[in-house]
C-alpha positions in Angstrom: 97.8 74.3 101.0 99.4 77.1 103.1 99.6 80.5 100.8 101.9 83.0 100.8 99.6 85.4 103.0 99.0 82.5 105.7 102.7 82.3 106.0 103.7 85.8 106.7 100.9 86.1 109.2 101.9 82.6 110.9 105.6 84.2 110.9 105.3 87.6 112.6 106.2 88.5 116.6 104.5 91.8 117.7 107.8 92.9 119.2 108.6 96.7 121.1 106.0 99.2 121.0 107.0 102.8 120.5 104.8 105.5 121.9 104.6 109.5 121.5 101.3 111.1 122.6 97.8 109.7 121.4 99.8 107.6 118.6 101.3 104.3 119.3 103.3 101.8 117.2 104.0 98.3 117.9 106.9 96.6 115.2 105.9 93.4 113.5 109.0 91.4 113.3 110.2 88.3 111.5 113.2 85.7 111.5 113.5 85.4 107.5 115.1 88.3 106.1 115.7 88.5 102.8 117.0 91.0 99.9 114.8 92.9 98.2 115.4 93.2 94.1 113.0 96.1 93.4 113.1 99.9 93.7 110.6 101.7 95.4 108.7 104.8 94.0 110.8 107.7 95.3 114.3 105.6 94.3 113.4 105.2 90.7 112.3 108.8 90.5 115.5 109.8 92.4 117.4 108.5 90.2 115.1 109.4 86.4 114.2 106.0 85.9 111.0 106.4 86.0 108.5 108.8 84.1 104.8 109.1 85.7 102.3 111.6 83.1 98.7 111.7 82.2 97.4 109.0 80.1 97.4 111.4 77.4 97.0 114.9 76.5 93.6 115.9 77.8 94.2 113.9 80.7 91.9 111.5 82.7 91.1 111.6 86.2 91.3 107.3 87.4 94.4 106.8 85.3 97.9 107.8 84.7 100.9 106.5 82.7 104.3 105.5 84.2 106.8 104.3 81.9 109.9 102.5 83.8 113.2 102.7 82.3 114.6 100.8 84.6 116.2 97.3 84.5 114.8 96.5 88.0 111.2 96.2 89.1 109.6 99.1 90.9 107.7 99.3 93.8 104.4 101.5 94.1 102.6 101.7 97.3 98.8 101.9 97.7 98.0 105.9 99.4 101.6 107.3 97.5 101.0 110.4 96.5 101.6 112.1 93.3 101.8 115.6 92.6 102.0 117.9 89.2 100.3 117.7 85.8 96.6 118.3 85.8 95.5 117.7 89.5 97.0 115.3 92.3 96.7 111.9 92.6 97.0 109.1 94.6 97.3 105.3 93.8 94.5 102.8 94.6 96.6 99.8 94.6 99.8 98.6 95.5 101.7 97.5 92.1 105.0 95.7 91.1 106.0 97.4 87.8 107.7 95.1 85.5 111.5 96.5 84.2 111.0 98.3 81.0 107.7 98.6 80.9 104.3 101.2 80.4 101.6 100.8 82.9 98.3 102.5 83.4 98.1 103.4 86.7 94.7 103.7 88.7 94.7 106.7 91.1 92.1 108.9 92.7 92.0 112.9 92.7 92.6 114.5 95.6 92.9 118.2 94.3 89.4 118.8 93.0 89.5 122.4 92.1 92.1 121.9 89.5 92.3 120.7 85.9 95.3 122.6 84.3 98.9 121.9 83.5 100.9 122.7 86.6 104.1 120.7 85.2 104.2 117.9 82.2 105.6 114.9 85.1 104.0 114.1 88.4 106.7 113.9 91.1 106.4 112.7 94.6 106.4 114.4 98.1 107.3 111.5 99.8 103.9 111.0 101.5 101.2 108.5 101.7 97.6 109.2 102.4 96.3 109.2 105.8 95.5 105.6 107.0 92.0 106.6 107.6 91.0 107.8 103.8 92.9 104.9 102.7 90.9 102.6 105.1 87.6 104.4 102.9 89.5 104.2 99.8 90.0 100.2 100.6 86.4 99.3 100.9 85.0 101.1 97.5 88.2 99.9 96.0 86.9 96.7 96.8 83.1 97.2 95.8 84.6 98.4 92.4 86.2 95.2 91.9 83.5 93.3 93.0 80.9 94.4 90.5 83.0 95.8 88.2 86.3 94.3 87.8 88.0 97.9 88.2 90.5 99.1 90.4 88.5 102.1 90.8 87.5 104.2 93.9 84.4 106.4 95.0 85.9 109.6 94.1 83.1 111.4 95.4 83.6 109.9 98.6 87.4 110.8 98.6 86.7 114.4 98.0 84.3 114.7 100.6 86.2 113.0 103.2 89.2 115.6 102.4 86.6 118.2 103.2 86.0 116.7 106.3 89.7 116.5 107.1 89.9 120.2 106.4 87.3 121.0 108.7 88.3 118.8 111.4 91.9 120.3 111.4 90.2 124.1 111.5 91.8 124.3 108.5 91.0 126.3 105.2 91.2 124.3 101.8 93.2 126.4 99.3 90.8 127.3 96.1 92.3 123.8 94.0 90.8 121.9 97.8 94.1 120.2 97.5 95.0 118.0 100.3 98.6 118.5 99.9 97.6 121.8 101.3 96.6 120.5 104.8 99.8 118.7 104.8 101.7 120.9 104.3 100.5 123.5 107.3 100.7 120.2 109.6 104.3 119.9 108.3 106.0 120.6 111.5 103.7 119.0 113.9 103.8 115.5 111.5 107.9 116.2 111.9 107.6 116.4 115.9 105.2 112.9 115.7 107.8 110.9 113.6 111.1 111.9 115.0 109.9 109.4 117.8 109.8 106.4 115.9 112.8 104.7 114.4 112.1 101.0 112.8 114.1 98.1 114.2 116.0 95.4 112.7 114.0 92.3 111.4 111.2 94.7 111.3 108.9 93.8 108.3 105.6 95.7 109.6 104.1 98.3 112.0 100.8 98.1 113.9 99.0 101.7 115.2 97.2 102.6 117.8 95.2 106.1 118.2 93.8 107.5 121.0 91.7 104.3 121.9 91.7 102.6 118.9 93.6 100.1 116.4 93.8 101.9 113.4 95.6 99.8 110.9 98.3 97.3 110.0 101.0 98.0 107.3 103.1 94.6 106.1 106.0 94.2 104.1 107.9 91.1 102.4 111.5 92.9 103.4 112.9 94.4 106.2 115.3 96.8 104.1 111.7 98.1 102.2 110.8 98.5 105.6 113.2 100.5 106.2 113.1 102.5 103.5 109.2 103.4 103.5 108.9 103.7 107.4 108.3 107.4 107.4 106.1 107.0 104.9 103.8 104.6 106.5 104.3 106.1 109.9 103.5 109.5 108.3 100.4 107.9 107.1 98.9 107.3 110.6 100.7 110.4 112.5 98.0 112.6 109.7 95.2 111.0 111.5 96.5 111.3 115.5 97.0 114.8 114.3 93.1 115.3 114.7 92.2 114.4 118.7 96.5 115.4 119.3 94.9 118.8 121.8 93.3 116.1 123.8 96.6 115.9 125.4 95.4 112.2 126.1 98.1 108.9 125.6 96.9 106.4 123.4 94.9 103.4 125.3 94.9 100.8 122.7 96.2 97.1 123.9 99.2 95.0 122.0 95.8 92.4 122.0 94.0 94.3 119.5 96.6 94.1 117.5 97.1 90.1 117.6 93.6 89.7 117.3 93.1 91.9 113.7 95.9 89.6 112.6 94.2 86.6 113.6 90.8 87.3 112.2 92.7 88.8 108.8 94.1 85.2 109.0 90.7 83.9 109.2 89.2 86.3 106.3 87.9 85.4 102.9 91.0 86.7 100.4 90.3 87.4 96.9 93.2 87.0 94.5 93.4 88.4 90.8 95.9 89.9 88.4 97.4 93.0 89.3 97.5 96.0 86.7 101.1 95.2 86.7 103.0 92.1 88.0 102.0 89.3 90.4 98.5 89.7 92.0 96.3 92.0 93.8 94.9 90.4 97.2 91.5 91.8 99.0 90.6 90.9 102.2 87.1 90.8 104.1 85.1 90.1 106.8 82.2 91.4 109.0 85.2 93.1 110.9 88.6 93.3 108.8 89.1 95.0 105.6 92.6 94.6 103.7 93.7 95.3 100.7 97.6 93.9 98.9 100.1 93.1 95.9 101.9 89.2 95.7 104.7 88.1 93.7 106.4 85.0 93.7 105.1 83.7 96.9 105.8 86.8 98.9 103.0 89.6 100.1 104.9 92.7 98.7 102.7 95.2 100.6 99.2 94.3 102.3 97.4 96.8 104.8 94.9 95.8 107.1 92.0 97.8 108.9 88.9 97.2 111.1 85.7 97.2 108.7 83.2 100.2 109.2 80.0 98.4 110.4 77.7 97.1 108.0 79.8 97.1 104.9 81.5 93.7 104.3 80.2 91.9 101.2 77.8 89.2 101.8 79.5 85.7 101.4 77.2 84.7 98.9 76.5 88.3 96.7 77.1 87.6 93.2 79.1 90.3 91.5 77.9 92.3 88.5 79.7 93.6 85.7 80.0 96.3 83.4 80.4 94.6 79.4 83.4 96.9 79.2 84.8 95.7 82.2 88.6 94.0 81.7 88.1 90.8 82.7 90.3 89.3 85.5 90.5 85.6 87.4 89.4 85.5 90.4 90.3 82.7 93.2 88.7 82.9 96.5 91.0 81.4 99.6 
């Protein structure tokens, strides 16, 4: 049986590259084209449909609340950010919110030094995390799941790698260590990086290249979403060329790298469960391919693809444990 994953893989052309510096991105095209009937995250906030708080008063750090008012599903990308309330978040997961509905949403901190009330709703800066913590974020994601059954993340791990992003960038956290912060003083450069890359019609995904490396692969079911979240995603991987940009040095990565990640994706084990929301969350691994995605009605909403650090993919055969509190979800193995 061919799934819905197999078929957007089988379906994609690795069409004209685009190229500014040490960052390179190649467009993923396809011939079906489609409408999309969902809003994304910053559309539904645009326009006070949607409501995103802490769980509750005190607050807790893995999960907030979004209520949608809206008669349309929404959208919500793994890595969007979310800023306000008690401290910052971001989501783990990629989630289809069902119209009229109240989710729990599972995020990671990534403004450590704060716990107070800066505002009662998060709202969002129309950013993503950088591809690399989300690559991170991916993996214990996915070690949560497995012996867990929680769509949680290694928050120490987070924070620390935002230290390290901080440091690399000869940057000084604020006192709250909030990485909106380093965003914010890379403003302009990030601004220089994406004027010089402008998505294309068909275009349902984007492959990147920095300095000699293949750092990720970002898929979408539509081309208009596509459209929509470009900067987003783009933004994502422009935070990490950012780092080696003084090198002065173009990127060397080859369009090959980029058919062969999809290939071996094609090739990995998926795992397939209920999402916190609707349809269901994908996770892919393999000795060299992590991935990590949300599908609904036969389509792969979002799925993002990356090479696997060395040394930790899941062994084929590992049997997962779990916590007696943990919500229980099916799991199908493709």
């Amino acid at each position: 049986m061919t799934t819905p994953l197999a078929t957007l893989l089988q379906n994609l052309t690795i069409g004209p590259e685009q190229r500014y510096r040490n960052l390179v991105i190649w467009s993923l095209l396809t011939d079906k084209e489609e409408p999309a009937d969902y809003l994304t995250l910053d559309e539904a906030l645009e326009q006070r449909l949607l409501t995103i708080t802490e769980l509750d008063a005190e607050g807790r750090v893995p999960a907030l609340q979004v209520v949608n008012d809206a008669t349309q599903k929404v959208l919500l990308l793994d890595g969007e950010e979310l800023v306000g309330a008690k401290q910052n978040r971001i989501l783990n997961v990629s989630i289809l919110l069902a119209p009229k509905s109240v989710t729990t949403l599972p995020v990671s901190c990534i403004e450590r030094g704060r716990w107070s009330y800066e505002s009662r709703e998060f709202r969002s800066p129309r950013r993503t995390m950088s591809a690399d913590l989300r690559r991170k974020k991916a993996q214990s994601v996915n070690l949560c799941l497995r012996n867990f059954g929680e769509f949680h993340s290694n928050q120490g791990e987070i924070w620390d790698e935002i230290e390290a992003k901080f440091q690399r960038a000869g940057i000084r956290p604020s006192p709250t260590h909030a990485l909106s912060d380093l965003y914010e003083v890379q403003r302009d450069a990030s601004a220089d990086y994406l004027r010089h890359f402008q998505p294309l019609p068909r275009q349902v995904g984007l492959a990147a290249g920095i300095d000699d490396t293949l750092a990720g692969v970002e898929l979408l079911a539509h081309a208009e979403t596509l459209q929509r979240l470009f900067p987003k995603l783009v933004g994502s991987y422009v935070l990490d060329a950012l780092e080696t940009a003084d090198r002065e040095r173009p990127a060397t990565v080859p369009a090959s790298s980029v058919q062969a990640l999809l290939q071996e994706a094609a090739a990995a084990q998926v795992e397939r469960r209920q999402s916190v929301a609707l349809g269901y969350d994908l996770r892919l691994e393999s000795p060299t391919v992590i991935g990590a995605g949300l599908e609904f009605n036969d389509h792969i909403l979002h799925l993002s693809l990356f090479r696997q650090d060395p040394g930790t993919a899941a062994r084929p055969n590992s049997r997962p444990l779990r916590r007696a509190s943990a919500r229980r979800r099916h799991v199908t193995r493709e």
